[in-house]
N, C-alpha and C positions, 0 to 999 in steps of 0.2 A: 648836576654834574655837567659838566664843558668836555667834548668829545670831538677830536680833532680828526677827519679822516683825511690822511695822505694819500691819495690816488695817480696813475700813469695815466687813466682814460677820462675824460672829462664824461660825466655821467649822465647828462641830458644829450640827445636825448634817449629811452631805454630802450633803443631796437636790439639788444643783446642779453644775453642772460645775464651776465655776465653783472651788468648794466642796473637790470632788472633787482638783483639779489642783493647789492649794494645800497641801491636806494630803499627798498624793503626793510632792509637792517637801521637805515636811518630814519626811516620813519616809525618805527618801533621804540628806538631810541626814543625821539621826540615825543613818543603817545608819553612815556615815563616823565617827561615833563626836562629832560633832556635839555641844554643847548648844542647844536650840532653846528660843525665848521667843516666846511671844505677846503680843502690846499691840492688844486688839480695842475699836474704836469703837463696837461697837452691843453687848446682853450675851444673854446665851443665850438660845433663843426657848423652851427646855424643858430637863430632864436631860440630860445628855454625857458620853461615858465619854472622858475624855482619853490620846491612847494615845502621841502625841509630846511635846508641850511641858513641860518642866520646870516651867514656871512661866507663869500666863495671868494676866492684868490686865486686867478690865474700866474702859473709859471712865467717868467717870459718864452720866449720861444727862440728856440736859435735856430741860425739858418742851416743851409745844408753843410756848410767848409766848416763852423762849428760844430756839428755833429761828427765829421769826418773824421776835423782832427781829435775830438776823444776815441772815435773808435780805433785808431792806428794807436794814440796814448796805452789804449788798457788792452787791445786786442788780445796781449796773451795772459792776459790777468781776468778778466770778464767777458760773457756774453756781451755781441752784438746789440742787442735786444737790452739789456740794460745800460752798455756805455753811450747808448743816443740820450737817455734821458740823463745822465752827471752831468752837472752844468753847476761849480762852482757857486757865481751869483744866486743860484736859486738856491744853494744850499744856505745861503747866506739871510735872502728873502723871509726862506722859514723859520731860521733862528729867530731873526727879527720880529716875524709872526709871532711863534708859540712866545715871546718876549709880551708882546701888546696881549696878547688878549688870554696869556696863562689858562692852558687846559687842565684838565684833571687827568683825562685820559688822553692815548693816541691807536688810532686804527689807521694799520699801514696796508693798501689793500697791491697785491701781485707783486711776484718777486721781482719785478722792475721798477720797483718804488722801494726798494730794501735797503740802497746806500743811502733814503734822506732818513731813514728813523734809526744807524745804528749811535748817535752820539746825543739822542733824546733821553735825557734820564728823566722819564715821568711812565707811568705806568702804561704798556704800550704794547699790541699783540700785529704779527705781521699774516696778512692772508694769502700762501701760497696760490690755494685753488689748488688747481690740479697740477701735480709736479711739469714745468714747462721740459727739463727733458727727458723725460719719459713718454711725452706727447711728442715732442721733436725722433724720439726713437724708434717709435712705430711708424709714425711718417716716411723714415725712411726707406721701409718696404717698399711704398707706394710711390716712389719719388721719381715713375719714370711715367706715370699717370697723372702726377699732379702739375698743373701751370702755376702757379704762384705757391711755395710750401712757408712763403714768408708774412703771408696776411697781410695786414696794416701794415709791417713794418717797412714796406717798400715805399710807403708814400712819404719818407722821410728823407729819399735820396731821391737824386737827379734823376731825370727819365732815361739817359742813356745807360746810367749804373742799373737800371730796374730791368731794360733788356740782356743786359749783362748775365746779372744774376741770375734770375732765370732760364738761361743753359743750362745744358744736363751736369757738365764739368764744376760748373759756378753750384749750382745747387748743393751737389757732392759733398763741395769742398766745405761749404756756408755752414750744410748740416751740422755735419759732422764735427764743427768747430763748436757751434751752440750745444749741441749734443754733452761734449768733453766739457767745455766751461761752466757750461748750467749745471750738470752735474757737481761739478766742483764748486760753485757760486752758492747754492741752494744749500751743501751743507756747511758752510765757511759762515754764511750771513746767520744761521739760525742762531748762531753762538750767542748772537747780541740782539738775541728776542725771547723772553719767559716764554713764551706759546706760540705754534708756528701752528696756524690751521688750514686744514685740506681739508678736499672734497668730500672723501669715502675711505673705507678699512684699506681697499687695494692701494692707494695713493699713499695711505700711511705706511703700507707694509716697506712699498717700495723707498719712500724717504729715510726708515729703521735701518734699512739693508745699509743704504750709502750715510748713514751718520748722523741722520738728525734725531734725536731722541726728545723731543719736550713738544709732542704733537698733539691736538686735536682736531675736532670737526666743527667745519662749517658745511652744511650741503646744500643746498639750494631751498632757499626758501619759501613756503607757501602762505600766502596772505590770505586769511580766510575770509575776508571784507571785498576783496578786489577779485577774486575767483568765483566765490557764486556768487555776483549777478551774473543775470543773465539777460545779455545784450543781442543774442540773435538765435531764431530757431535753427535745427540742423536741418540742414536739407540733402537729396539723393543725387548720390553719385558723384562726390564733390572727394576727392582724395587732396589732401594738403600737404604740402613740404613745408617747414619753417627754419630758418638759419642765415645767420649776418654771414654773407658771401665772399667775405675779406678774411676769413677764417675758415683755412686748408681744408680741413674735414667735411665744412659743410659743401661747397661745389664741388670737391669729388664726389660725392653721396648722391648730388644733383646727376651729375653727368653717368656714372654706375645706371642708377636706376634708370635715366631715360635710353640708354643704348642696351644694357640686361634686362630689366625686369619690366618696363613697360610694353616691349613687344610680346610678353606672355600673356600680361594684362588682356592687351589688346584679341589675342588669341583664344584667350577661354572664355572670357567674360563676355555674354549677348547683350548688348546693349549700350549704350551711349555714358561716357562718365570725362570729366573733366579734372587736369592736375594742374592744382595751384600752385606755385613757388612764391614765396613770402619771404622777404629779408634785404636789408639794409648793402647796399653796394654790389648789385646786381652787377657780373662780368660784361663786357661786352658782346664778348664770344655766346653769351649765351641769350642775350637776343638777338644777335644776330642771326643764329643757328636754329631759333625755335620758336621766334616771334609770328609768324606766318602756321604752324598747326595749330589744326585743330583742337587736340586734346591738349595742350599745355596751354596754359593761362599766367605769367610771369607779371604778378603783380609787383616784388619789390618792395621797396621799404613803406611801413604804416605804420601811425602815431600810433596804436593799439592793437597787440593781436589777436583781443581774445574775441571780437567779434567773428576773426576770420574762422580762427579753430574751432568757433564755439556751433558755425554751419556747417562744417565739415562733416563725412559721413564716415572718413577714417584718417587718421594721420600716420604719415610715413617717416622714417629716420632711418634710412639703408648704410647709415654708420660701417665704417669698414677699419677707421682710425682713429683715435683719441683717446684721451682718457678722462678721469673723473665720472661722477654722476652727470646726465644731462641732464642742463632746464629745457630745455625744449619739450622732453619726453615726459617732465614732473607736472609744467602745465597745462600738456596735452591729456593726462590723464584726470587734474585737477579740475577740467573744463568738462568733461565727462565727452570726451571723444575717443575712438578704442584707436587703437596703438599699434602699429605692425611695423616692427625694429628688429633688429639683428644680434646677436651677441654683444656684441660692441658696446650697443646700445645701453644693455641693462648692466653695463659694469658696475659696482659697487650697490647695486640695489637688491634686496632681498625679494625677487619676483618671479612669481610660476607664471610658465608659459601656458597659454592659453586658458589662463584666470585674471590675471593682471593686464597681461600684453600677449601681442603672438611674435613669437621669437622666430625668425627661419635665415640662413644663413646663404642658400642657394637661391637663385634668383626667380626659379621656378615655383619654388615653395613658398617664398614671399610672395609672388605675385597671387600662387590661390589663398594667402591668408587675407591679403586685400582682397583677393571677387568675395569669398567667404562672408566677409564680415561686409561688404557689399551689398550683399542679399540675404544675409541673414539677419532681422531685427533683434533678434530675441538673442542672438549670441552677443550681439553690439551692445546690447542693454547690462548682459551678466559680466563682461569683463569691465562696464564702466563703470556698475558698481562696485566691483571688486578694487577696481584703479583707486578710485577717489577717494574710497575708504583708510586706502594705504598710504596714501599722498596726506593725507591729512590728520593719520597717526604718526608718521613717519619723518615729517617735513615740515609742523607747524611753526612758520616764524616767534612767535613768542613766545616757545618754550627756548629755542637758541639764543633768539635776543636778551632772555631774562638772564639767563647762564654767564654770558659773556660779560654783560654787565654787570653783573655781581662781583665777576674776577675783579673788569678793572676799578671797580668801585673798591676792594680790599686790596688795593695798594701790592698786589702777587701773592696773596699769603691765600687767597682763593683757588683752586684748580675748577679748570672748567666740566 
């Protein structure tokens, strides 16, 4: 079978879950003896060693005044977020594609890739993820804490619109438009997809409520080839953060914890421990700010992270906003490192506190669940067997990948 995935983010390379679960899927694909194609909308952000897709086709790329003028075009028709990426020509590109090289299937992945698969008549499932606004929603709470609530999508406009926008009034206004749009986009596009897959049960509740009826699940998935090896020992006193920094939730989590919950750290805990921060597009602000201490160590983006996690003595995810299942939190338990995350955190996952993970919501209570599991081996030992166990009844890639492909291998007459 010929399986064509349409994507907005160019997938090499995978500093993101996002990234991660994507390429997972297509190598799964490929183990079934698969031909896999990429059709990516944005083009590499550097060198890539290509290890699935036969064949990758870059979008062309339009400039800022052609981004501009679609988004004045559709502004009260579409998210912002989706009218950067319609670009005519390219819609044109990929007729002429799926023309030359005739797929079997199509996998269209985020709802920012939704307007190139609705006029694909071939068997074709679109991958929401996590509802974008419903994550735009809860953001809003936090929207006088947060410095950038638009991620990546700034680095598509002018630098003087990017200071723009993030003012407090500009934020506001932004949200709240994505908010109303996406909302309305997310159930208008599903109409013209047999299967619209999300994250977890919440993410679906919430798509039922506003209209989309023909849903299932993709959740993150675990590669049981690539999670246990085991590439480094854990070592003491080593707390880790993991999270692509271009995406809202993860730097406020960053910044929460180092002004609330690390001065408790620092407070209860005797003795000397060091915090990692790991992830792709590191702020400025934030080395600038915390380059020079001691106890933070701002490593940044890494071709692998499971070395990093895999010496880690605890991982942290002080999650305040988002939605969907985290991968951060699935590989962190996958790697057999214990877990101290907040509500937030464990949305859509079926997880007992202090078996699985330790959940605390207050900045004091996280911080003794980190000294906790700090000094205690034997607790660190009992929740990572219980993690991994879960993680890999729960999440194995090729129970999902077999599923899906079954669907579009029966032409829709499949449910997944």
């Amino acid at each position: 079978m010929k399986v064509l995935f349409i994507c907005n983010q160019f997938l090499y390379p995978p500093f993101s879950g996002m990234r991660r679960k994507i390429l997972t899927f297509a190598k799964y694909l490929k183990k079934q003896g698969d031909e896999i194609y990429l059709f990516s909308l944005t083009p590499p952000e550097r060198d890539f060693k290509n290890h699935f897709f036969k064949e990758i086709v870059i979008a062309k790329k339009g400039g800022c005044f052609s981004k501009s003028r679609q988004v004045i075009k559709y502004f009260f028709k579409k998210p912002i977020q989706v009218s950067i990426y319609i670009n005519p020509k390219n819609i044109k590109i990929l007729k002429e594609y799926i023309n030359k090289i005739k797929p079997d299937a199509v996998f269209i992945d985020y709802i920012r890739s939704g307007d190139f698969g609705i006029n694909i008549n071939l068997p074709k499932i679109i991958n929401y993820d996590d509802p974008q606004s419903l994550k735009f929603t809860r953001m809003k709470e936090f929207l006088n804490e947060i410095r950038n609530p638009f991620g990546e999508g700034v680095n598509f406009i002018p630098e003087i619109l990017k200071k723009l926008l993030c003012l407090k009034p500009f934020k506001r206004l932004i949200l709240s438009h994505e908010v109303n749009t996406l909302r309305k986009y997310e159930t208008r596009i599903s109409k013209y997809y047999p299967v619209i897959l999300t994250n977890s049960l919440e993410d679906a509740k919430y798509l039922i409520k506003n209209g989309v009826k023909n849903i299932d699940f993709l959740p993150p998935l675990i590669d049981r080839e690539y999670y246990l090896q085991r590439l480094k020992k854990q070592k003491e006193n080593i707390i880790t953060f993991v999270g692509k920094m271009d995406y809202p939730p993860n730097p406020h989590a960053i910044e929460y914890f180092i002004k609330s919950i690390l001065p408790e750290i620092k407070k209860y805990h005797k003795g000397s421990f060091e915090f990692r921060i790991i992830g792709a597009n590191t702020p400025s602000w934030l080395h600038n700010t915390y380059n020079s201490s001691k106890e933070i160590k701002i490593i940044g983006e890494v071709e692998d992270i499971r070395p990093y996690i895999q010496e880690s003595t605890v991982f942290v995810a002080p999650l305040r906003f988002g939605t969907g299942i985290k991968v951060k939190i699935i590989e962190a338990m996958a790697l057999e490192v214990p877990v101290v995350t907040t509500s937030v955190g464990i949305q859509g996952m079926m997880v007992k506190n202090r078996v699985h993970v330790i959940v605390e919501d207050e900045p004091e209570k996280f911080a003794k669940g980190v000294i906790e599991l700090l000094n205690d081996k034997d607790l660190r030992q009992k929740i990572v067997h219980n993690a991994k166990k879960y993680v890999f009844e729960n999440f194995d890639a090729e129970k999902y990948v077999k599923n899906i492909r079954e669907y579009l291998k029966g032409n829709f007459k499949n449910s997944i």
